[in-house]
N, C-alpha and C positions, 0 to 999 in steps of 0.2 A: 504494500500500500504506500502510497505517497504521503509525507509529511511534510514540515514545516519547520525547522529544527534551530533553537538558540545553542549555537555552540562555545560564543563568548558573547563580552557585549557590541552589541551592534553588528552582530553577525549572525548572518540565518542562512543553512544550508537548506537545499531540497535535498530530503534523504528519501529510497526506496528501503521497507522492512516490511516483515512478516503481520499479516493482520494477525492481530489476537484472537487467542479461544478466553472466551469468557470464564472465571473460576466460576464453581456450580450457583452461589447467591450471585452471581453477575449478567449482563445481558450485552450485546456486542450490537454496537449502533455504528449505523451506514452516515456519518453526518453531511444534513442536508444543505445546514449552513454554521456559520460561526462568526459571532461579532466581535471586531477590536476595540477592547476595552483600555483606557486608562494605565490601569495594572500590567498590562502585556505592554504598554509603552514602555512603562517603569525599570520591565524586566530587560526590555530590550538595550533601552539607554544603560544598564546601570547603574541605576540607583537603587534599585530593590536587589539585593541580594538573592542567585539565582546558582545552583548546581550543576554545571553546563553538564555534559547536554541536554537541553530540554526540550520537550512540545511546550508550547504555551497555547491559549485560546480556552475559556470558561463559555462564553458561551451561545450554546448550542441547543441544536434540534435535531432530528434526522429519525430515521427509520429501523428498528430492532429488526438484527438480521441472522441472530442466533440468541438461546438463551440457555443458563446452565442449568443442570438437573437437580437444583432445588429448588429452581426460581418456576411459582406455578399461575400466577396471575398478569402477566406479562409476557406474548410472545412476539414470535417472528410474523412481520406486518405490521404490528402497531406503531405509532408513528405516536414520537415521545419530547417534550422538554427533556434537558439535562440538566440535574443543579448538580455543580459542579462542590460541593463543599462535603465532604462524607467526616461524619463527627465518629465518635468512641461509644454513642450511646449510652457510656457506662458513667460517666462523672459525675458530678454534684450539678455543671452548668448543662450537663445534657439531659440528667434526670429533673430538671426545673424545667425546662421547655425552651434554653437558653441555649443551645447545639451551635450558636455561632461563635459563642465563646466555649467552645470544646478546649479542652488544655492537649487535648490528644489528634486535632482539625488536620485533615486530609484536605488537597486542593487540588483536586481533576484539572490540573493546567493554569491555577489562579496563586493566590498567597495566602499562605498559613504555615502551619507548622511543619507540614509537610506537604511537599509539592509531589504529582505525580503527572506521567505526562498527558496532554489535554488534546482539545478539539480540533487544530490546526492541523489534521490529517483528516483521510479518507474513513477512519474509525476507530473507536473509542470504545474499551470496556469500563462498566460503571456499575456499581451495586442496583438490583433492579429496586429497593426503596429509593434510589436517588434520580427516579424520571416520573415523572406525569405526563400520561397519554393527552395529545391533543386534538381529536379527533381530526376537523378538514382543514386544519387552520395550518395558516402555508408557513415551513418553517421559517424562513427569515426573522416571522411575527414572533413565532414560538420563541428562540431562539434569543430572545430579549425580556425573556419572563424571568431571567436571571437577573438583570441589572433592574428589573423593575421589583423583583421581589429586594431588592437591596433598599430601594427608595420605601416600598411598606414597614420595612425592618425600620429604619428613619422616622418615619413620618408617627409609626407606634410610639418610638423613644418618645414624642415632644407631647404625649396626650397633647391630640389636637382639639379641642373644643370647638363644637359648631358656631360659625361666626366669628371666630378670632384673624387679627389679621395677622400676614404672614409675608416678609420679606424673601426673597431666593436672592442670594448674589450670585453669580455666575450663571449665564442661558444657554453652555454647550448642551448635549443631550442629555448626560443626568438633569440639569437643572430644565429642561424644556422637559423630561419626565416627571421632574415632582410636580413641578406647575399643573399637569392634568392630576396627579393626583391629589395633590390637596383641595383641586376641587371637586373632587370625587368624593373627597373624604372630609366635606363640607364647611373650609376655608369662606369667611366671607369677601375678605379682601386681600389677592395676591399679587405684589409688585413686584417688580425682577432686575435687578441694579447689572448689565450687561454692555460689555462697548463697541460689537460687533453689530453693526445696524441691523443684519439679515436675521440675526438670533433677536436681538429685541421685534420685530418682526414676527418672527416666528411664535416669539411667547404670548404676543398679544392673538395672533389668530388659534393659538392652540387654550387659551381662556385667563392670561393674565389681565388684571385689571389697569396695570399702569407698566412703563418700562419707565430708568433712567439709567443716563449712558454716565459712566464713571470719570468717563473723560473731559465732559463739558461740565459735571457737578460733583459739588461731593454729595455721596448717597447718603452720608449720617447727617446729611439737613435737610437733602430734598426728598428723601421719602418720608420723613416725618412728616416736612412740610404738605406732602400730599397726603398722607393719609392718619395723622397721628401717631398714637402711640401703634409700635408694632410689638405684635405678641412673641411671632415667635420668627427669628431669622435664620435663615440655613445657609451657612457657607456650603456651597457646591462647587469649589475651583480645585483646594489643596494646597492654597498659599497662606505664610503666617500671619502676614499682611492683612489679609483677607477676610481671616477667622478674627483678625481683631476688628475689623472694619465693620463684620458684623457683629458683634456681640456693642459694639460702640450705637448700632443701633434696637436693640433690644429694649424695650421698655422697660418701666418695674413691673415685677411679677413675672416676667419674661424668660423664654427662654431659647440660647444660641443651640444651635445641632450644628454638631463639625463635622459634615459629610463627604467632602472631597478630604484624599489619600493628601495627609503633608508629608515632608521628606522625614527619616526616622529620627533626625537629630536636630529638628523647628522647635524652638519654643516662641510665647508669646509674652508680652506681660499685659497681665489683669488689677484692678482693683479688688481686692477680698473686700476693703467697705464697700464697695458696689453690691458686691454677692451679700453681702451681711446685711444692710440698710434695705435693699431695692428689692429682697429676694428673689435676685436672677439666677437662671441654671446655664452654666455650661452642658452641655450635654454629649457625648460621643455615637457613633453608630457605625458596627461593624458586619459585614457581609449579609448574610442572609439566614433563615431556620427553613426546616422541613413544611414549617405552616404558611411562612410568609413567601415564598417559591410554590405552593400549590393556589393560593389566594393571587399571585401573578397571572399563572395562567388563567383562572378563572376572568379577571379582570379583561384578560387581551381574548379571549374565548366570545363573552360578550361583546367586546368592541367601547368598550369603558374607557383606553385608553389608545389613540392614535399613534402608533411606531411609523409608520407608512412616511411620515412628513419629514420625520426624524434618517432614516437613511437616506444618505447623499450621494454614497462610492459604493463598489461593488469592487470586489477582484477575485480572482485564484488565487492559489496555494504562494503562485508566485510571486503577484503581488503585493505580500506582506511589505517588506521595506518600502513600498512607494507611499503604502495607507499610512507608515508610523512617518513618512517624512512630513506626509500633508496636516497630522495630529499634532505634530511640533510646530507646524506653520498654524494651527489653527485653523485648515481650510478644511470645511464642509463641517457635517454633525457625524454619525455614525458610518461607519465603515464595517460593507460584511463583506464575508471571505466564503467561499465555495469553492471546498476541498475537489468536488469532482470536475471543475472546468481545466 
């Protein structure tokens, strides 16, 4: 089968190898497609700490084209999400309902504890609890119930109360994904602090209420100034910069979520009287669970949330280094890869 293979950083071989036989709890998927996330930039550039050689690519879709002989409610033809995160089951955060904080976390091609290799080939074996069928829903759609179950994971942390308003800094594709779903999950008022025209654009025809571009203002007075206090702000970029820009706009009783990936060695500074006087929350939010990746698909199943607007570029196997060049440039929103072209 054909891969995609990190062998150092900033280098990616095509390699030919052996498709896999699924172990007997596993099922072996034909993938149909696979999107470039973020985290596969990280891996690529460098900055993320990566055990060459690797597949990278989290996630996917595609088609069960064998499964093993304990696995009995999943076969070959079912057409499946992959979440890519396989936890220990066994721990204190897994038996809570917390499996994205596994201290034991597996990562099908993404970051954790343990990396193993991922989506960026022709196919993938993967524990049959770690797919949800999606019946006719074409994988590219599917395929992005991974980064959208990430954004549920998120949006849970901030108890959203219906009606509260809500800031997004950043409008590449995570933050054009929260934006639909915070109104989904009954946000009354969502601004989107972005400097890329096409993207503030973007946010407003997919249901923001306001954009402001960072470059002509600053956001910690003109979104106030537009909409009051704000409940709850989401850094969606991964800069320290960033994370404090938002939490600068945070009301009292507020609370920041830090949802873009910082680099491992960022810090910020904060007021603790802020936190103590105002009671505002920092808040964290890391990968996904079992529940909020099946609540994904369900959402993109229905058509709750538009991906369609959101892919820009498309490539093969071998197109990887062009998609991570145009991700450093900034240009376009999501990028998917189609191992079989």
């Amino acid at each position: 089968m054909k891969t995609a293979t990190l062998t150092d950083a900033r280098t990616i071989e095509a390699s030919d190898r052996e498709r896999p036989d699924p172990d007997p709890d596993e099922v072996l998927v034909a993938i149909g497609a696979c999107g470039v996330c973020t985290t596969d930039l990280h891996m690529y550039s460098g900055s993320f700490t990566v055990d060459y050689p690797l597949v990278p690519g989290h996630e996917s879709a595609g088609e069960v084209v064998a499964a093993g002989d304990a696995v009995t409610d999943i076969g070959e033809g079912d057409r499946v999400a992959i979440n890519p995160s396989v936890p220990c089951h066994d721990c204190r955060a897994c038996t809570a309902g917390r499996e994205n904080l596994c201290r034991d976390l597996t990562s099908i091609g993404g970051a954790a504890e343990h990396v193993i290799d991922g989506a960026f080939a022709e196919y993938v074996a993967v524990p049959a609890g770690n797919v949800e069928r999606i019946g006719d829903l074409d994988y590219r759609t599917a395929a992005l119930a991974e980064p959208l179950g990430c954004c549920i994971q998120g949006v849970d942390q901030v108890d959203l109360t219906t009606g509260e308003t809500v800031a997004v800094v950043g409008g590449g594709f995570i933050g054009l994904l929260l934006v639909q779903l915070l109104r989904t999950s009954g946000a009354g008022t969502v601004v989107v602090s972005e400097p890329i025209e096409e993207r503030r654009a973007a946010a407003l025809d997919l249901g923001a209420d306001h954009v402001v571009d960072p470059t002509a203002e600053d956001p910690t007075s003109a979104i106030p100034d537009l909409v009051g206090d704000v409940d709850v702000a989401i850094e969606a970029v991964g800069v320290p910069t960033v994370t404090e820009q938002a939490h600068a706009l945070t009301g009292p009783g507020g609370r920041t979520l830090v949802f873009g990936v910082p680099p491992e060695d960022a810090t910020i500074e904060l007021s603790p009287f802020d936190l103590f006087y105002e009671e505002r929350e920092v808040i964290g939010t890391y990968s996904l669970t079992p529940d909020t990746f099946a609540r994904a698909v369900t959402l993109l199943e229905n058509g709750r949330i538009d991906v369609e607007r959101l892919i820009t570029d498309e490539f093969g196997l071998d197109g990887l280094e062009e998609a991570f060049a145009e991700m450093e440039n900034r240009q376009g929103l999501k990028k998917m890869v189609y191992p079989d072209r």
